[in-house]
N, C-alpha and C positions, 0 to 999 in steps of 0.2 A: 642079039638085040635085047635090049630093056625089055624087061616085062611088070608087070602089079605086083607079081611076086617076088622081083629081083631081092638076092640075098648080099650083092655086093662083092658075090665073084665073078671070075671072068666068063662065065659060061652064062650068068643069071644076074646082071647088074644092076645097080641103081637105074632109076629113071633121070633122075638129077642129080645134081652133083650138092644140091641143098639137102637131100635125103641120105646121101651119103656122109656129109659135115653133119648132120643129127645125129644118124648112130653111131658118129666117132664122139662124137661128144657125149651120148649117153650113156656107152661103153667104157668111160673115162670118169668112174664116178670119185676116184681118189686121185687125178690128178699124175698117174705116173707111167703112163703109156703114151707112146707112139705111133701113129698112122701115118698111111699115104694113100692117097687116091689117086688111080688111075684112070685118066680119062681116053673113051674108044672110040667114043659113040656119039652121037648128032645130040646137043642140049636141047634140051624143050623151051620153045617158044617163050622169050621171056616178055609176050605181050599178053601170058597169063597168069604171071605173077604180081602181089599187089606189093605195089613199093610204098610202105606205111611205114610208121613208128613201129609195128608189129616187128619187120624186117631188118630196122635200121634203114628203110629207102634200098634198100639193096635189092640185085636180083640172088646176089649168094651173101649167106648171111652165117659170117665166124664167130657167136660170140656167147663163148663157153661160162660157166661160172668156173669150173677148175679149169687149174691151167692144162692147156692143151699143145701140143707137138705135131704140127699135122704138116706133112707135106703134098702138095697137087702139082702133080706131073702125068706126061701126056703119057701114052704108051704105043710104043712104039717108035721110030723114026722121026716122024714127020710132028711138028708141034700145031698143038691143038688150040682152036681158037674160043674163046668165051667171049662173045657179044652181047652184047643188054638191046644193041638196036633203038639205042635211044636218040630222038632228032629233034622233039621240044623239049622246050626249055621246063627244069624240074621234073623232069618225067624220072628220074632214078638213076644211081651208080650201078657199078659193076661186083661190085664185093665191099663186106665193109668187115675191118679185123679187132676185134675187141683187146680188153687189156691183161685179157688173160690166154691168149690167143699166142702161139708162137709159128709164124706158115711161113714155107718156104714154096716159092712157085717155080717149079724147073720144067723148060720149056716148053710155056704156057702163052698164049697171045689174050692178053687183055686188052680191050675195044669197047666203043659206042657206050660210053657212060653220058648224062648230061644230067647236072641239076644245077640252077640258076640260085635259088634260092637254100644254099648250104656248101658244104665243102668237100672236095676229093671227087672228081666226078668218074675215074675207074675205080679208086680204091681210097676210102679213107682206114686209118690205124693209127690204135691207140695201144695196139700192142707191138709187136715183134715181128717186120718184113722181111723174107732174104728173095733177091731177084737172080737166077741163074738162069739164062741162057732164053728169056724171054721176053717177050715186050709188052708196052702199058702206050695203046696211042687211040688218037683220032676222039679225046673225051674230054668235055669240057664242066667249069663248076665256075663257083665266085670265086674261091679258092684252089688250088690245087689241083689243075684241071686235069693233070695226069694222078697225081696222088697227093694225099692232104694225110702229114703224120704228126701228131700232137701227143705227149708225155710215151713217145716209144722209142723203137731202132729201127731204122732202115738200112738195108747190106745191099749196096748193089754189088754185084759179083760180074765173073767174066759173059761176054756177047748178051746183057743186059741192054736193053735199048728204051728210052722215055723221047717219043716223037711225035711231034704234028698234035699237042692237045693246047686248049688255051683255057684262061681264063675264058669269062664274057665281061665284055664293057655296060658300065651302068654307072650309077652315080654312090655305089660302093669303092670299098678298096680292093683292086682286084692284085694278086701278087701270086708268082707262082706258076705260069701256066703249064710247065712239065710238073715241078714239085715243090712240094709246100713245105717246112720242113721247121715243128716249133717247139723249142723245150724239150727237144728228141735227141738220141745218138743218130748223126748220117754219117756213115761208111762210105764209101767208093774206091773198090778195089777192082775196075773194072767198066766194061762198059761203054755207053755214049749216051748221051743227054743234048738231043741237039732238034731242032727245026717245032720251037714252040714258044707258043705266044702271048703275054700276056697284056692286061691293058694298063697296069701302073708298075711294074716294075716287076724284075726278077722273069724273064721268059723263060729262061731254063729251068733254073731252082732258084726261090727263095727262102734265106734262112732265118729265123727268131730264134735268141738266146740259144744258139747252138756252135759248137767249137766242133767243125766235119773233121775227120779224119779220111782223106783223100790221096789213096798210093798211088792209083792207077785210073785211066778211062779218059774222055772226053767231054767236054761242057763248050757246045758251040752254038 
């Protein structure tokens, strides 16, 4: 079990998975190493964390000044879920990925993002996303209700799933409700993008100034 003193191994872990993204990033002070986090154990309560400008609005907050290599994957078997448990409207996303940020999430279940007033309501990124073998649903934003990625990449890779998030309707432009996708590389080499909603266009994915490159997967 997590303890005050977790050292971030398996016997003595982080408390959070935000405590663990700190000391990879503080660990990283030139920029040329590699991490992965393993997740085991029950998140803490993310109705104790304050979703500010401090965080990015985020309840896990990626956003290194070097650049960073970080992979979050579950451990063990069974994939592990990360919940914000968010159900008003602006109350905070799920993760936010900066632009010096490179994260790969192998399977990890992203859920219950919600902000009304901003974009990406699991996950926005301005840096570098790989999706393997996990999913991003049930979250909603103005934009990008599933993900909102602006000057980055997004990889969706194989059994990737983007489900059931929307926009919300307002008197905005709402576009995007699975993913938002602007001045980025989008990939799709895999996958399905299907049953999400937005309220002016693009339910699955919408794209700005971007040329996808799309081998494989499903958009329904």
């Amino acid at each position: 079990n997590a303890s005050e003193d977790g050292d971030g191994t398996l016997d003595k872990p982080f408390r959070t998975i935000q405590e663990a993204v700190n000391e990879a990033i503080d660990d990283n002070s030139d920029g040329s190493k590699k991490f992965k986090i393993l997740l085991q154990s029950t998140v803490e309560d993310p109705s104790t964390v304050s979703y500010d400008s401090a965080n990015n609005s985020s309840f896990v907050n990626i956003d290194p000044t070097n650049d960073l290599t970080l992979e979050i994957a579950s451990y063990g078997e069974n994939s592990f879920t990360i919940n914000a448990n968010k159900s008003d409207e602006n109350s905070g996303r799920v993760m936010y990925i900066g632009q010096k940020a490179n994260v790969t999430l192998r399977n990890v279940n992203i859920e219950g993002g919600n902000l009304a007033n901003g974009n990406g309501g699991a996950i926005y990124c301005s840096g570098t996303l790989n999706l393997v073998n996990s999913t991003i649903s049930e979250s909603n934003a103005n934009n990008g209700g599933g993900i909102y990625i602006e000057d980055g990449t997004l990889t969706i890779g194989e059994c990737a799933i983007i489900k059931e998030n929307a926009t919300h309707i307002d008197d905005q432009n709402n576009y995007g409700g699975g993913i938002f996708v602007k001045n980025s590389n989008f990939i799709m080499e895999g996958g399905t993008i299907e049953e999400n909603y937005a309220g002016d266009g693009g339910a699955g994915i919408h794209l700005e100034n971007v040329s996808p490159t799309i081998t494989k997967g499903n958009i329904r």
